[in-house]
C-alpha positions as CSV (number, residue, x, y, z in Angstrom):
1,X,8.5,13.5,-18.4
2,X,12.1,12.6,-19.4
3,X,13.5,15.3,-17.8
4,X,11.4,13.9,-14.5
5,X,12.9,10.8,-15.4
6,X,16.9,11.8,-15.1
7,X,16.1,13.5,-11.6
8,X,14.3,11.0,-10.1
9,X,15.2,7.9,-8.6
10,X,13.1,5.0,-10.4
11,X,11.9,3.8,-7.0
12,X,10.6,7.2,-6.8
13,X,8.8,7.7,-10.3
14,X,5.1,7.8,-11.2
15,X,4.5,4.4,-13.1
16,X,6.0,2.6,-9.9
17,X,3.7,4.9,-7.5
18,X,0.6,3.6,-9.9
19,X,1.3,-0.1,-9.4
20,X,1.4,0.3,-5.7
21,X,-1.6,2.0,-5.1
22,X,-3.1,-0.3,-7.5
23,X,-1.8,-2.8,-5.0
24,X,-3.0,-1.7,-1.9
25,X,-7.0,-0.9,-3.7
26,X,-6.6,-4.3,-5.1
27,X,-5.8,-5.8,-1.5
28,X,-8.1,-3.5,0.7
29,X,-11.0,-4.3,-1.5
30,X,-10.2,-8.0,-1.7
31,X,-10.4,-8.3,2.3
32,X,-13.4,-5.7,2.2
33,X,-14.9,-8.1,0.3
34,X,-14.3,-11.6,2.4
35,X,-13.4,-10.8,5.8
36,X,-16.6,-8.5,7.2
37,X,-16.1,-5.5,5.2
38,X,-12.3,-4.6,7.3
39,X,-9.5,-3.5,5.4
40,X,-5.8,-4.5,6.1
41,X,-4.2,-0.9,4.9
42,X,-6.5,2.0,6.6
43,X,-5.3,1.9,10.5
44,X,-7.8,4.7,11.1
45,X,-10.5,2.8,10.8
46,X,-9.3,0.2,13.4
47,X,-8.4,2.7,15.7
48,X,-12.3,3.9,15.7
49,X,-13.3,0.3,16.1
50,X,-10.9,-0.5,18.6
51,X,-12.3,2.5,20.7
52,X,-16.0,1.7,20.0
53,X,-15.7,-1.9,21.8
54,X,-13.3,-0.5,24.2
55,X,-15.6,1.8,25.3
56,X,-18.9,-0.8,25.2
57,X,-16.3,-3.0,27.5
58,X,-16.0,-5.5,24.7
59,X,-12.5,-6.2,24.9
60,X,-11.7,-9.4,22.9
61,X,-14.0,-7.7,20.3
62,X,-11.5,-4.9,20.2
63,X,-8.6,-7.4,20.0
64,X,-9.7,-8.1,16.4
65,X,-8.8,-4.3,15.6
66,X,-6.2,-3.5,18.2
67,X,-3.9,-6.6,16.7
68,X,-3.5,-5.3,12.8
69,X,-2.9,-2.0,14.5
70,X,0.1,-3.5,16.0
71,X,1.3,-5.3,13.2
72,X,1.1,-2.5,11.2
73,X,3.4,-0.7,13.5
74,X,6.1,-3.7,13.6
75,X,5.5,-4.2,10.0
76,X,7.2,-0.5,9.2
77,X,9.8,-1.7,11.8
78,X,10.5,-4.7,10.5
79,X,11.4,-3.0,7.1
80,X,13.4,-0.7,9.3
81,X,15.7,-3.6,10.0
82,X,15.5,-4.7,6.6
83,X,17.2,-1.5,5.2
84,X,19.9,-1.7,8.3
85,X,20.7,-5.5,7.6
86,X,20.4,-5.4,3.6
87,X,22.1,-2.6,2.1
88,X,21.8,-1.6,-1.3
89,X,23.8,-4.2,-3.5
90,X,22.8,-6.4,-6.3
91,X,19.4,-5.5,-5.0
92,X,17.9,-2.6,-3.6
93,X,16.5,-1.6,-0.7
94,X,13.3,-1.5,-2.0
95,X,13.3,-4.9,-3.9
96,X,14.2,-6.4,-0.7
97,X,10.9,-4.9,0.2
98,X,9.2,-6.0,-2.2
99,X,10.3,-9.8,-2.1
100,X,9.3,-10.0,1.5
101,X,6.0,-8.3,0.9
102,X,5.2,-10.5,-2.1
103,X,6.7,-13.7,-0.6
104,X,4.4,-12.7,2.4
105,X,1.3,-12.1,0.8
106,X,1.7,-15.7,-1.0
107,X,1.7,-17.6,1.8
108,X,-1.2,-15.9,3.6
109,X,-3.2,-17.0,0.4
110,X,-1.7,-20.6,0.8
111,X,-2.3,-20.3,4.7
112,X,-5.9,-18.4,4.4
113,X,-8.0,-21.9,5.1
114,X,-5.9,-22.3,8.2
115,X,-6.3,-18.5,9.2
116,X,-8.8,-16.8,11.3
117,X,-10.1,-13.5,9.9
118,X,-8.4,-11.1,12.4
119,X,-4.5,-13.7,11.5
120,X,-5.6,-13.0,8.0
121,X,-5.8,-9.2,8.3
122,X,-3.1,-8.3,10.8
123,X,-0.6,-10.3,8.6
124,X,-1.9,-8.1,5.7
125,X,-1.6,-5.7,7.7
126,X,2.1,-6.4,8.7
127,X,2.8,-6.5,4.7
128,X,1.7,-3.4,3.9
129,X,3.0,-1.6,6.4
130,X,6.3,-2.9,4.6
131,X,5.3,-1.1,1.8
132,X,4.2,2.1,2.7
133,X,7.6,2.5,4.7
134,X,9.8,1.1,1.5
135,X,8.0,3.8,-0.9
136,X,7.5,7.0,1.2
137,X,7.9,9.4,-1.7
138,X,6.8,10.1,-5.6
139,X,9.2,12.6,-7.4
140,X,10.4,14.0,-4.7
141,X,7.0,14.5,-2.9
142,X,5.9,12.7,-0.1
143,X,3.1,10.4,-0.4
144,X,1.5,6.9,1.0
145,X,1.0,4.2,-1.1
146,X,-1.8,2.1,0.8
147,X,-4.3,4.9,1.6
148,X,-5.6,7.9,0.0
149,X,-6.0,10.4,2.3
150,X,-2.8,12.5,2.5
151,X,-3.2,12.1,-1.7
152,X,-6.6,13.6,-1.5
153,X,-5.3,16.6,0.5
154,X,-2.2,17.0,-1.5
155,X,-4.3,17.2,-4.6
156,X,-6.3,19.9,-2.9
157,X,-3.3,21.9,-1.4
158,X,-2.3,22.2,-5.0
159,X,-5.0,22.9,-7.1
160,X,-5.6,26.4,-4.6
161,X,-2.3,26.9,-5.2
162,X,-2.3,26.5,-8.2
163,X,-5.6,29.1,-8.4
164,X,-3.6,31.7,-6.7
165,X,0.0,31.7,-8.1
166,X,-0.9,30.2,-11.7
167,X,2.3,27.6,-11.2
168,X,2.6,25.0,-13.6
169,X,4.3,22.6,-11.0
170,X,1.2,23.1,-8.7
171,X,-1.0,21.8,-11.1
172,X,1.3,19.1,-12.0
173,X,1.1,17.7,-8.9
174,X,-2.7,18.0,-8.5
175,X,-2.5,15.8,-11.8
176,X,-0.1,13.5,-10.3
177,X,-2.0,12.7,-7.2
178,X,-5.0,12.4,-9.0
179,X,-3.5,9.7,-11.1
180,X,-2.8,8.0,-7.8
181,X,-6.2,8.0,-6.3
182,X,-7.5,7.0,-9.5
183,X,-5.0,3.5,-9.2
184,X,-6.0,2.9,-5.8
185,X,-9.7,2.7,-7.7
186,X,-9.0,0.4,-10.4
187,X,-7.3,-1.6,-8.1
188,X,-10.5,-1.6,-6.0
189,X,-12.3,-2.7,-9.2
190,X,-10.0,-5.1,-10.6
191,X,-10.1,-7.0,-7.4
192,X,-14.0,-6.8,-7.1
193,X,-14.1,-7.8,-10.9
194,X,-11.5,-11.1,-10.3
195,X,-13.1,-12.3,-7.3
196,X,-16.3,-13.4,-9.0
197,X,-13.8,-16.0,-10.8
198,X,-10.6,-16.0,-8.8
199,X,-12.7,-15.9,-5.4
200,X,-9.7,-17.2,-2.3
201,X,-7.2,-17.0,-5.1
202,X,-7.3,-13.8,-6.5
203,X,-5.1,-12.1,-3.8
204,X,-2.5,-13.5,-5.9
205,X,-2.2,-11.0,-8.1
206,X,-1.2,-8.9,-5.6
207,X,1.8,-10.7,-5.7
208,X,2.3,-10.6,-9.5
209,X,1.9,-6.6,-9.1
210,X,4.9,-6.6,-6.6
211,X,6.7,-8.7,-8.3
212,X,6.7,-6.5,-11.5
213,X,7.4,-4.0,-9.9
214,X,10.3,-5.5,-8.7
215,X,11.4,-6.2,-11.9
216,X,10.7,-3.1,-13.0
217,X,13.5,-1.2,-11.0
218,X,15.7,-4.5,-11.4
219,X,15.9,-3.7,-15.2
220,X,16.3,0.0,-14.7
221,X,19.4,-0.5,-12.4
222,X,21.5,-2.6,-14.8
């Protein structure tokens, strides 16, 4: 691990890759949970919605999907900018990530009585999309920090690897990726546990997880 360590970029390391997906099951499960079973993070699953209603003619019903699609696109633009306006100084790139994301997910928790369910998920939706596009790789490998599925296939790519050429680093990063689809679980189950006390409020600790993780490469770079 140390040796991983002096290679990698912190931004990049595997404690850091836990907390986000940690995040983004802790967020997905919190809006699974109180706006009609939609999640803010998994595009896909708009996109089949959208299409559904589209198809049935329903088109202000397929407004409710089509939106967060669209926000999650200018989301990822949006940190575009971010990295072209802010360059790395006494913060970097990815902290100025992280403090919009956080900032952002705070005030759609203050602004959540004043917000419909579809303004509640596209602006999750818009956050999000800020951090998949600030964290697009884990020591060195790509990966996406608010969904599973490109983890789940990585984990499979290398465990037949691993089968047919017996390399360690294959089955290093089956274990890896595995570790990462386990933190977008217990983020899942945090959320599900903290809502039966926390209910509206418990998105904050979304918040508090970006926010140590800011702090986290903060302390690292001095």
């Amino acid at each position: 691990m140390s040796e991983i360590c002096t290679v990698h970029p912190i931004h990049e390391r595997l404690p850091i890759a836990l907390l986000l997906a940690t995040n983004a099951g802790f967020v997905d499960a919190y809006t699974f949970q109180y706006h009609a079973d939609r999640f803010a993070s998994l595009q896909t699953g708009n996109i089949i919605q959208a299409g559904i209603f589209l198809a049935r003619g329903q088109f202000l019903d397929a407004l409710d999907f089509i939106i967060p699609i669209v926000f999650f696109l200018l989301g990822a633009a949006f940190n575009s900018v971010l990295k072209h306006n802010f360059k790395p100084g006494l913060l970097s790139t990815q902290q100025h990530s992280l403090l919009v994301e956080s900032i952002g997910i705070i005030m759609v928790v203050l602004l959540s009585n004043h917000l419909s369910g579809t303004a509640f998920i596209t602006l999750l939706s818009f956050f999000l999309a800020i951090q998949l596009d600030a964290f697009p790789k884990v020591q060195g490998l790509p990966f996406t920090s608010v969904m599973s599925t490109g983890n789940l296939r990585s984990v499979g790519a290398n465990l037949v690897t691993f089968f047919y050429t017996k390399e360690p680093k294959a089955r290093q990063n089956a274990g890896l990726f595995s570790l990462i689809i386990l933190a977008f679980l217990f983020g899942a189950l945090i959320s599900a546990f903290l809502t039966n006390y926390f209910k509206e409020l418990t998105l904050v600790v979304s918040s508090v997880v970006l926010i140590t993780i800011f702090f986290i490469i903060h302390d690292h770079s001095k």
